[in-house]
C-alpha positions, -999 to +999 in steps of 0.1 A: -096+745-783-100+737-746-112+700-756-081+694-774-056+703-748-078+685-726-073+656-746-029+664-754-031+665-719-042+632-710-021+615-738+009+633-716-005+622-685-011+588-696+023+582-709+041+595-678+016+579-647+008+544-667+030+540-693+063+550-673+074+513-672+066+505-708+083+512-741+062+532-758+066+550-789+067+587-792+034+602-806+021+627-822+011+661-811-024+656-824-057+659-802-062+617-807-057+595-775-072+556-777-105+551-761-087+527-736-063+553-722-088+578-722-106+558-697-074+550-680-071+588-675-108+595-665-107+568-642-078+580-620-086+592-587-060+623-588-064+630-622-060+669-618-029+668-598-009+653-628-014+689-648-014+725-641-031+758-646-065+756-666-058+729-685-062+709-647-092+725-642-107+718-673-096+681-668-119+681-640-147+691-654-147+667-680-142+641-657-172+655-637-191+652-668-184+621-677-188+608-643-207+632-619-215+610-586-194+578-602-163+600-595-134+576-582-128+577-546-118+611-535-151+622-544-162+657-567-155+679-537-120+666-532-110+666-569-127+696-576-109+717-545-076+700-554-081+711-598-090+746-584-056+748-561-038+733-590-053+759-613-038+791-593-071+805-586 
């Protein structure tokens, strides 16, 4: 359950932070996001600052997962402080 809003989540993200000057159809509330926009989403250095609440934090730790010391440029401390802000806790 965590994965999928994870993954609704970065569909959201990537429509509003690389998509915002594009057309793009509306989609569907489904879990599914292309394998090309997923790593458009991973990739971004302030990933967790485009969400809120757990969901941010959870966003990060995939992302640290995926990544771990390949992180983009603000580095796992950085990202992780600013998902755990983000988060409320």
């Amino acid at each position: 359950e965590d994965l999928e809003e994870v993954v609704l989540e970065l569909k959201r993200i990537h429509t509003k932070a690389i998509d915002k000057d594009r057309k793009v159809k509306a989609s569907s509330q489904q879990p599914v996001i292309a394998w090309r926009q997923f790593l458009d989403c991973i990739m971004m250095d302030d990933l967790p600052k485009y969400s809120v609440g757990p969901v941010a934090l959870n966003m990060f730790i995939v992302q640290q997962a995926l990544l771990g010391d390949d992180m983009p440029s603000t580095g796992a401390s950085g990202a992780y402080l600013m998902a755990y802000e983000t988060a409320g806790f």
